[in-house]
Each structure stands twice: as C-alpha cells, then as structure tokens.
N, C-alpha and C positions, 0 to 999 in steps of 0.2 A: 504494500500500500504506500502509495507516493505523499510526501506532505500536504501536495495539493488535493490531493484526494480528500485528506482529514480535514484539511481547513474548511473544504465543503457540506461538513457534516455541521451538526448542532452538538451544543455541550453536551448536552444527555447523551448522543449517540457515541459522543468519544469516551465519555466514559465507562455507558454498557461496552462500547469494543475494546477499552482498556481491561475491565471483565474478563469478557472472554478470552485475548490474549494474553493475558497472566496465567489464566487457567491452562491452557493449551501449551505455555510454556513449561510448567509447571508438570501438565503429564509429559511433554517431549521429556524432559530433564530424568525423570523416574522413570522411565521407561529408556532413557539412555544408560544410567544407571545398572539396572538389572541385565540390560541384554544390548546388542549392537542395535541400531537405529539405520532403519535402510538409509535414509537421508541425512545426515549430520549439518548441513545446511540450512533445516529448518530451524535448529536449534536457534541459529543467529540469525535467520531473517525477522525469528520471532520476537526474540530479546529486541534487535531494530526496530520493529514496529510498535513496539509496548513504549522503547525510548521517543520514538517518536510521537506516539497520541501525550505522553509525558511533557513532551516539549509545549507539545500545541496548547493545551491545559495551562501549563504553567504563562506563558506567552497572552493567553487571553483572561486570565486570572490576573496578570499584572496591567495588561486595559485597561479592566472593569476598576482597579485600582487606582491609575492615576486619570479615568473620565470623573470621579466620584469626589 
C-alpha cells in the first residue's frame, strides 16, 4: 500500500487497517517462528505498511494540533 493510497483513506479507516496489519504481522512473525514462511518478504512489507499508516496518523494528529 502506497502513502498515497492511505492518505486517501479516513482516520477511522487507517486505523481499522492499522488493526489489521498488526494482526497479520503478528501471525507472519509466529508463524515464522515455528516453521519457514514461504515468503519472508511479507514479513517487511508488512512491518512497512503498519510504519506507514503510523506515519500518516501521526502526520494528521499533528494538523489537527496546530489548526486548533
């Protein structure tokens, strides 16, 4: 998922898919853990994109902060 992608979203939507992609990183990781991972790739696209809905959050948290 590209920056611009998330910027497209709403607050809410980035943080339900911040949600989700913690979750998902979370089983890659235990599930790397226990046994090989066909793809090891996913590992860090995933961690990537959790950094990134992070950034964006953070980014439009600090906005809403200095419009107020």
């Amino acid at each position: 998922m590209k920056a611009s992608e998330i910027r497209d979203l709403t607050t809410e939507e980035i943080v339900a898919r911040l949600k989700d992609e913690t979750e998902k990183l979370l089983r890659l990781k235990l599930n790397h853990a226990v046994s090989a991972v066909e793809r090891p790739s996913d590992i860090l696209n995933t961690r990537r994109n959790v950094a990134r809905l992070k950034t964006i959050l953070t980014q439009r948290s600090a906005e809403a902060q200095t419009t107020n």
